[in-house]
C-alpha positions as CSV (number, residue, x, y, z in Angstrom):
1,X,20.8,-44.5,-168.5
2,X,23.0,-47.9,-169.1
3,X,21.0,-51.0,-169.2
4,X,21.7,-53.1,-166.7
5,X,24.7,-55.5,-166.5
6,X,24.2,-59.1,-167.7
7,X,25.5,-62.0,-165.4
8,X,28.7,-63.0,-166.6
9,X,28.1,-66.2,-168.4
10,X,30.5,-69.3,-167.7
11,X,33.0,-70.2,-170.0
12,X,33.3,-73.6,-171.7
13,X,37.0,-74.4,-172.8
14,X,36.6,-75.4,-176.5
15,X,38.6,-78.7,-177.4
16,X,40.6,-77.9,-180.4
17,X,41.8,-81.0,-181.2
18,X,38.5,-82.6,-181.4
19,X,36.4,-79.6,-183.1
20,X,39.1,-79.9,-185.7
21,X,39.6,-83.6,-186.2
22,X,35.3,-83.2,-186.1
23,X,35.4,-80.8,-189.0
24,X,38.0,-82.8,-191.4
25,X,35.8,-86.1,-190.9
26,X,32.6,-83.7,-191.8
27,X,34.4,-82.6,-194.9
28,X,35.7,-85.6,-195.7
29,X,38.4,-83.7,-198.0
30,X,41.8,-85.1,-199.4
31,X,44.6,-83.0,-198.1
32,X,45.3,-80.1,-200.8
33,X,48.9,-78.6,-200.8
34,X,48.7,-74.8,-201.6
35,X,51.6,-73.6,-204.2
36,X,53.2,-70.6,-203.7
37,X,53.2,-67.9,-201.5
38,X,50.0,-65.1,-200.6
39,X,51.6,-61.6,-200.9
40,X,51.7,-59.2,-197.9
41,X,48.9,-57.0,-199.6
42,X,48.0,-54.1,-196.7
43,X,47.9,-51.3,-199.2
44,X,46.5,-48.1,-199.0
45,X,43.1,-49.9,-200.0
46,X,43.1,-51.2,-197.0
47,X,43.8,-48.6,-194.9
48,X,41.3,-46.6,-196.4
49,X,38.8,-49.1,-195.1
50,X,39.4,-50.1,-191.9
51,X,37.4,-48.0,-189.1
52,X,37.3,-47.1,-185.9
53,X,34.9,-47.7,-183.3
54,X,34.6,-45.2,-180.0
55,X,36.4,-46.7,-177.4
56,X,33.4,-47.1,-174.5
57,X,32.1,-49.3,-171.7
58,X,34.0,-52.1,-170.3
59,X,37.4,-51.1,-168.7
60,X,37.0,-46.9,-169.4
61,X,34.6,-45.5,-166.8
62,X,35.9,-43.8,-163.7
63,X,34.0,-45.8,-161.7
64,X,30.9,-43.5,-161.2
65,X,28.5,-44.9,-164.4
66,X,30.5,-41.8,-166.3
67,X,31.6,-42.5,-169.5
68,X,35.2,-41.7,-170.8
69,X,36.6,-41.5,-174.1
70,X,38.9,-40.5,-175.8
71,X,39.0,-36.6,-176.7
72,X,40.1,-37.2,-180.5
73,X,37.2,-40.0,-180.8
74,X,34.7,-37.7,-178.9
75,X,35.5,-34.9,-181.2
76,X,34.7,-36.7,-184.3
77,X,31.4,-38.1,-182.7
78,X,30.9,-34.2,-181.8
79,X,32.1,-33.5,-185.7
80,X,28.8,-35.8,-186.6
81,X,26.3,-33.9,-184.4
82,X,26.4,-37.0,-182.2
83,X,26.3,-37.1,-177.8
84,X,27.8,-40.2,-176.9
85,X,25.5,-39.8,-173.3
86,X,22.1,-39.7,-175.9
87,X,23.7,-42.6,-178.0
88,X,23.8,-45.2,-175.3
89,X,20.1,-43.9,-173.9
90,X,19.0,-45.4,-177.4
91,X,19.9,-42.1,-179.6
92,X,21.8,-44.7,-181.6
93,X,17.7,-45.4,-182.8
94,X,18.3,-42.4,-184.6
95,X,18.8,-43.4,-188.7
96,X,18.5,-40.0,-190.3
97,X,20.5,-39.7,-192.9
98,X,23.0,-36.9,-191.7
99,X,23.2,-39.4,-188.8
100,X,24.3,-43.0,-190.3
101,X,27.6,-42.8,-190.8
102,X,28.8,-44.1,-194.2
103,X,32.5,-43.2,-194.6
104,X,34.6,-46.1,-193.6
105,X,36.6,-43.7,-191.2
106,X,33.5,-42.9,-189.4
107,X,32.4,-46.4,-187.7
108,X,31.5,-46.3,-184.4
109,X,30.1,-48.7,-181.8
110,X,30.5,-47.6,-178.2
111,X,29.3,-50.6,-175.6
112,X,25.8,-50.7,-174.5
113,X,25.9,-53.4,-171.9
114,X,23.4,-55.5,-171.3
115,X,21.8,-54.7,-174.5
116,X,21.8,-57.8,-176.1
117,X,19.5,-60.1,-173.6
118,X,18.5,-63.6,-175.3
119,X,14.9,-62.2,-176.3
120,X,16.1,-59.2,-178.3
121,X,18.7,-61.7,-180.0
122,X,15.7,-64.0,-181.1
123,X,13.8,-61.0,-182.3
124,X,16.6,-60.6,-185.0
125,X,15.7,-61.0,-188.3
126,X,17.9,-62.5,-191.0
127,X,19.9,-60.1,-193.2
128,X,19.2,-61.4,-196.7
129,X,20.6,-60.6,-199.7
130,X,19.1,-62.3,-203.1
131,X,20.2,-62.2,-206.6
132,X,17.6,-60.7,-209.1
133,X,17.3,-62.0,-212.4
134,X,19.4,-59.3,-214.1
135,X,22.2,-60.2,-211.7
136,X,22.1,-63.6,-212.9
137,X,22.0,-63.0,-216.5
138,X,25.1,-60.6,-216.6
139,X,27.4,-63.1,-215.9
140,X,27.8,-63.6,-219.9
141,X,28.2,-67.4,-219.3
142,X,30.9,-67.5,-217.2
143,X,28.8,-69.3,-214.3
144,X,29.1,-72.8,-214.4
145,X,26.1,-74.3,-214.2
146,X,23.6,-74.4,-211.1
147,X,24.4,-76.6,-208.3
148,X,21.8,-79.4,-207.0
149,X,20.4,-78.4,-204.1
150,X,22.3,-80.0,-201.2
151,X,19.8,-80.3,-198.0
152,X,21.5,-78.5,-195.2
153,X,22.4,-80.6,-191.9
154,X,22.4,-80.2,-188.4
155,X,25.7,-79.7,-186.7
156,X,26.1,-81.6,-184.0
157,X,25.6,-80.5,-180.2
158,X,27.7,-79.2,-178.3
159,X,28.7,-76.9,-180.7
160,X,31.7,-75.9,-178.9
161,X,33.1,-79.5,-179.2
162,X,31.9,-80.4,-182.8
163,X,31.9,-77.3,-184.9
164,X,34.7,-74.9,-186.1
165,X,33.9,-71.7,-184.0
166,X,31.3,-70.3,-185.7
167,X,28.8,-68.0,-183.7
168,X,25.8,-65.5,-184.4
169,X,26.8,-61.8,-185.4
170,X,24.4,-59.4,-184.3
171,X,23.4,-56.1,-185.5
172,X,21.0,-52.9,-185.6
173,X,19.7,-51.7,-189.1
174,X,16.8,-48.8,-189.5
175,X,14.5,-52.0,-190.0
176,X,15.4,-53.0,-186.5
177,X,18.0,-56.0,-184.6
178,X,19.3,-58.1,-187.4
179,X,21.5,-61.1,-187.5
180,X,24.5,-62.9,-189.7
181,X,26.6,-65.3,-188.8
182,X,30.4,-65.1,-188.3
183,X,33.9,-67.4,-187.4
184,X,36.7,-66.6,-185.1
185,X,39.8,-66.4,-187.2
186,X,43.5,-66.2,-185.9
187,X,45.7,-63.5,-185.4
188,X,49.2,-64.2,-187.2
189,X,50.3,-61.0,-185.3
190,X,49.0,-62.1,-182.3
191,X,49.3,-66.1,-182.3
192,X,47.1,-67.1,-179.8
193,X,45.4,-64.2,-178.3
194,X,43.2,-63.2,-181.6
195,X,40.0,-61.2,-181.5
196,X,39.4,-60.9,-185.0
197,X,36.3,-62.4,-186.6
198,X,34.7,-62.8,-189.8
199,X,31.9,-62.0,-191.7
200,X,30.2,-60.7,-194.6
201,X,30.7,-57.1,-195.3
202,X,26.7,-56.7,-195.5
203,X,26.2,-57.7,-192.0
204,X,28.3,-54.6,-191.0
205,X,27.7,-51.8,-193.5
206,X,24.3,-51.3,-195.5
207,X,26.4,-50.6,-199.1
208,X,26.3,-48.2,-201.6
209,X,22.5,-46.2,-200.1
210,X,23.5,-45.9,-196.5
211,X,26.3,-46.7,-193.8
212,X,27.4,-48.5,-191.1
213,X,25.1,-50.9,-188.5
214,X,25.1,-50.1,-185.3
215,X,25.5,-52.0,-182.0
216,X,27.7,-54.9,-183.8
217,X,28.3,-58.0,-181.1
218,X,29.6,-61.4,-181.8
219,X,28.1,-64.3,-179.9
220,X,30.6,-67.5,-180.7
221,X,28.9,-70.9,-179.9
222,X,25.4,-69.4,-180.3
223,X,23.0,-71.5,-178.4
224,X,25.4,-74.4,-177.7
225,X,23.0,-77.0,-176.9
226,X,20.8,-76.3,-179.8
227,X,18.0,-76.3,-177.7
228,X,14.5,-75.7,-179.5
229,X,12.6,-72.6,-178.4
230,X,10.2,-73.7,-176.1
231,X,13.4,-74.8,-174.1
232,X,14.9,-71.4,-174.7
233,X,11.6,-70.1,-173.1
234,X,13.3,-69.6,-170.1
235,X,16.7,-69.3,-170.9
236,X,19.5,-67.1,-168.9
237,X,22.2,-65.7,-170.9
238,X,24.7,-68.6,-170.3
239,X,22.8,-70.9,-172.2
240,X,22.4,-68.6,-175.2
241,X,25.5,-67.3,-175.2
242,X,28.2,-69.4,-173.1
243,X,31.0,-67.2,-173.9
244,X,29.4,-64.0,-173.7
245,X,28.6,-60.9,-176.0
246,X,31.9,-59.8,-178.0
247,X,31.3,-55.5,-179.3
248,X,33.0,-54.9,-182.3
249,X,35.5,-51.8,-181.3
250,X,37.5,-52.0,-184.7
251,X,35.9,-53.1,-188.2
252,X,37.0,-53.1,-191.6
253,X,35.4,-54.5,-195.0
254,X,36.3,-53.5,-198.6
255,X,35.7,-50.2,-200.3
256,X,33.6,-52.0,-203.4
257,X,31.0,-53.0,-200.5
258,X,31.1,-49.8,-198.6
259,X,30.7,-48.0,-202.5
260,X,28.9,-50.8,-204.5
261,X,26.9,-53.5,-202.3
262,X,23.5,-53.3,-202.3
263,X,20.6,-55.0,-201.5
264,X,20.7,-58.1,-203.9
265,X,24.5,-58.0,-203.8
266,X,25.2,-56.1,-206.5
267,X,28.9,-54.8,-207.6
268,X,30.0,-55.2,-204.2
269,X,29.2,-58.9,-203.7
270,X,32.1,-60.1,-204.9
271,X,34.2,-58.3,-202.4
272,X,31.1,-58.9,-199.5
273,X,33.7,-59.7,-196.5
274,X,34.3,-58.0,-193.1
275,X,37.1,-58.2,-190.3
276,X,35.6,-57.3,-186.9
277,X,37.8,-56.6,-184.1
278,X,36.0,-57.3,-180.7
279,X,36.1,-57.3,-176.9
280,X,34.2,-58.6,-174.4
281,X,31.4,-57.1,-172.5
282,X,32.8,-58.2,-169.5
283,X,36.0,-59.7,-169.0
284,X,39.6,-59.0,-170.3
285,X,40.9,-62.7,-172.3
286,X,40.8,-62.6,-175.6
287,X,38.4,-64.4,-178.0
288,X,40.4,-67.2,-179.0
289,X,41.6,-67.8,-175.5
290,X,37.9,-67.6,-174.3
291,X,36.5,-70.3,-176.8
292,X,39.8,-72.0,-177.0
293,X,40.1,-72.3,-180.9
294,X,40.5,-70.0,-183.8
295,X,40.7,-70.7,-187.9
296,X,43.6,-69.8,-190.3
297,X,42.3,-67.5,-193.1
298,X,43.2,-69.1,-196.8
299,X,43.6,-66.3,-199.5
300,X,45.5,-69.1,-201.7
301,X,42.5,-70.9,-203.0
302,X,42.4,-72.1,-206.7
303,X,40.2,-69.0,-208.1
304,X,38.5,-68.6,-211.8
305,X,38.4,-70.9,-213.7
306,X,39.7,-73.5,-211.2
307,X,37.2,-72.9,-208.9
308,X,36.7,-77.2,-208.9
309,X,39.9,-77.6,-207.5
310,X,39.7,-76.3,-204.3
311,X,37.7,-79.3,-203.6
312,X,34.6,-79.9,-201.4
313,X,33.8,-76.7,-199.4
314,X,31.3,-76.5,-196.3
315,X,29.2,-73.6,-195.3
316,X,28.4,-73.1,-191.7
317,X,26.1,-71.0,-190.1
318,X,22.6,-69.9,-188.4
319,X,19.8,-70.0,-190.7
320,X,16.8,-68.0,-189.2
321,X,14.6,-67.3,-192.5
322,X,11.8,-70.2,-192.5
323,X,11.9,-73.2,-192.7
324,X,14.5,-72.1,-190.2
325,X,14.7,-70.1,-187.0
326,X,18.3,-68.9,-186.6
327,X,18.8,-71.2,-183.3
328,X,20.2,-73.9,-184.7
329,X,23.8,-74.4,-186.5
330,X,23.6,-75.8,-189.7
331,X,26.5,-76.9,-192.7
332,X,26.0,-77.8,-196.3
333,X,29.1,-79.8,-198.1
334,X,29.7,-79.6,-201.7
335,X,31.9,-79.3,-204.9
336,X,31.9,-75.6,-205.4
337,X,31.6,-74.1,-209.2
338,X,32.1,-70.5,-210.1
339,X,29.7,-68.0,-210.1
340,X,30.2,-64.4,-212.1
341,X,27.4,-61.3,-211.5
342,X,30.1,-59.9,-214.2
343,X,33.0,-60.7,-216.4
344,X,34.7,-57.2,-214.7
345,X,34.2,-58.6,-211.2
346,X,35.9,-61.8,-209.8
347,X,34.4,-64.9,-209.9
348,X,32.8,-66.0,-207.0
349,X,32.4,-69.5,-205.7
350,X,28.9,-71.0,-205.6
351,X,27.3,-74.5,-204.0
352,X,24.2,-76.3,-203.6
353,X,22.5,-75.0,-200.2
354,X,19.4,-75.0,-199.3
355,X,20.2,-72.5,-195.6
356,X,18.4,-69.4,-195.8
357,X,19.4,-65.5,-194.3
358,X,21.1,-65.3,-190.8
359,X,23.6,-67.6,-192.5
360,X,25.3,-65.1,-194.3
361,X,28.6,-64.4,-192.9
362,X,29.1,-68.0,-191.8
363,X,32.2,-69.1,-192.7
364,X,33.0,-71.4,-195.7
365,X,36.1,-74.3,-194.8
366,X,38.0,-76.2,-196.8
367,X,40.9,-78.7,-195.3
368,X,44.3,-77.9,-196.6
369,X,47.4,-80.2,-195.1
370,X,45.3,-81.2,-192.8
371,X,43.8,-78.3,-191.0
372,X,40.8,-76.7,-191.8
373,X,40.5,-72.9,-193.1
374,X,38.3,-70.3,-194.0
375,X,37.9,-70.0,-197.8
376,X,35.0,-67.7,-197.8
377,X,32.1,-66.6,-196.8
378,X,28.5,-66.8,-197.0
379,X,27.4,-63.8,-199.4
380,X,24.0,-63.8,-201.8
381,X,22.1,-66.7,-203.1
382,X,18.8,-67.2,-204.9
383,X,15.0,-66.8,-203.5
384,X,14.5,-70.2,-203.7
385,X,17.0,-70.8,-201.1
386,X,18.8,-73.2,-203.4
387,X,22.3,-72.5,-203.2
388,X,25.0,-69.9,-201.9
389,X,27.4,-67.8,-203.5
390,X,30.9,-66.3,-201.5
391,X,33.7,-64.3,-202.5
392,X,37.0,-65.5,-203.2
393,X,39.5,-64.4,-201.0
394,X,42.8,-62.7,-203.0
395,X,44.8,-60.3,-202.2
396,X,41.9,-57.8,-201.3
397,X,40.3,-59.6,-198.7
398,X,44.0,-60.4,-197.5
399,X,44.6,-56.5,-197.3
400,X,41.8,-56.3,-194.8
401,X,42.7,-58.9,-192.8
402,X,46.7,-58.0,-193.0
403,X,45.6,-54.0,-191.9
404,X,43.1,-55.2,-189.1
405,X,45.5,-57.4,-187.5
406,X,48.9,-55.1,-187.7
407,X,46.8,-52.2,-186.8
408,X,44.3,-53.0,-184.8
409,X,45.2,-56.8,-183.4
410,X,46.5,-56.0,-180.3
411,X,44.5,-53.3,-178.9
């Protein structure tokens, strides 16, 4: 049987002006012109990698609790030995290895409303991914050297008014409910009515030794008050998630993390990035119409060995590994240097942090003309919690994006 529905939670009109002019004054960044132009890369790369997601829930029952998909998706869920009745009843708990999908074509995450109450969200752990010493040595020198620590901050409540729109991405793993972070990006297909968001590609797919997560939902504005946990004790869902739960029903990441990425990062760090496509639980506006703001994506930034002159960067997120408990949003701003787990992979950018897992995903800004962008995201960093590492975003990560929105965008 379904869980049962969960209230719908009012909305709370973000104030884009102000969450923007908020995030310049944060980053307190000279205006950067970007040269040149970022070529339209949705290649076959891309294609290969974006997945579908079963098409269940919200909007496709006939009324009587029965669920309805479509017959080509419930073939290939039939192809996989799995009944789409039994994976909604909590078959989905099911992680044998014939049964956790790895192929990028295979992603599926049917609806399960009312799945994701406040106390299950709390119960996720952090998805953390460290570097190991050999990772750090095979860079050959072409890491700059280690940032400072810089001690992360709190971001200012309401988050809906003082933050870039940055929420809490929640998932299932065989280790149980887990939890990144992720930003609402815009749709340049779809100006204004964008449901895209992004994260890191480890908070969707488990790498090179398994497949894809399960039960993906995007919470933006994540605890908006940033209310303490004794006052969450009692908590309804509006206060913990003021714009609802958002299922991911189309995701895509790159083929180096669904081939390479591993626990510690590994190959497929430096291409650790995900595009989710989402939908409510209940209602029928989109994302960026709900919270009232979305990001432009920047795949222009200076890369290797320039990494200096992107200027000061700031990481966002949820931190929920001690001395943090993934309730409250935090931000780190810094100079960011480069960071190599190989001279045959890109660069990445690296700077001094000191938030822990359950910020990975969060979105990394930088202010360019005057608006603020995504540059990256948060991918790996050390056990010592002492910085962060992202990927730069080229023509790879553009692909993604570029396939996900012409493809996908305005389903």
């Amino acid at each position: 049987m379904r869980s049962a529905h969960m209230p719908t939670a009012p909305h709370r009109r973000r104030r884009s002006a102000l969450a923007t002019t908020g995030l310049v004054a944060a980053l307190a960044l000279t205006a950067t012109a970007c040269g040149g132009s970022v070529e339209d890369a949705a290649s076959d790369k891309a294609d290969a990698a974006a997945s579908q997601a079963a098409d269940l829930g919200n909007g496709n029952g006939n009324g009587n609790g029965k669920i309805e998909i479509p017959t080509d998706i419930a073939d290939k869920l039939k192809e996989h030995g799995i009944d789409v009745d039994k994976w909604t009843s909590g078959g989905w708990k099911d992680w044998d290895k014939d049964k956790w999908l790895s192929e990028a074509k295979d992603f599926v995450n049917p609806v399960i409303e009312g799945l994701w109450k406040p106390d299950r969200m709390q119960s996720a752990k952090e998805a953390n991914k460290t570097v190991t010493t050999q990772d750090a040595a095979a860079d050959q020198g072409v890491s700059d050297p280690e940032p400072a620590p810089v001690q992360a901050t709190a971001e200012k409540t309401p988050y809906h008014e003082n933050a870039a729109p940055v929420g809490k991405v929640f998932f299932d793993s065989p280790d149980g409910p887990a939890v990144c972070s992720g930003t609402v990006i815009k749709d340049v297909n779809h100006p204004g009515k964008s449901n895209l968001v992004w994260t890191a590609g480890h908070c969707v797919h488990a790498g090179g030794n398994g497949g894809w997560y399960r039960n993906i939902v995007f919470v933006p504005a994540y605890n908006d008050l940033g209310k303490s946990a004794a006052q969450l004790g009692n908590a309804d869902s509006s206060e913990i998630a003021p714009y609802g739960n958002w299922w991911a029903d189309w995701v895509s990441t790159s083929n180096e993390w669904i081939q390479g990425g591993s626990d510690t990062g590994g190959a497929g760090a430096a291409y650790d990035y995900s595009v989710l496509h989402v939908k409510p639980e209940q209602g029928s506006k989109s994302l960026e119409e709900t919270v009232g703001a979305a990001l432009d994506v920047d795949f222009s930034a200076p890369s290797a060995p320039s990494a200096t002159e992107a200027g000061t960067m700031g990481a966002w997120g949820y931190p929920a590994a001690p001395p943090y408990n993934g309730l409250q949003m935090f931000k780190c701003l810094d100079q960011p240097g480069r960071f190599s787990l190989s001279p045959t992979l890109p660069t990445m950018y690296r700077i001094g942090c000191t938030m822990t897992g359950g910020s990975s995903g969060g979105g990394w800004f930088r202010v360019v003309d005057g608006k603020t962008k995504l540059v990256s995201n948060t991918s790996i960093g050390p056990e010592d919690n002492t910085w962060l590492a992202g990927p730069q975003l080229g023509a790879d990560a553009e692909a993604v994006y570029q396939h996900m929105s012409k493809t996908y965008g305005g389903r």
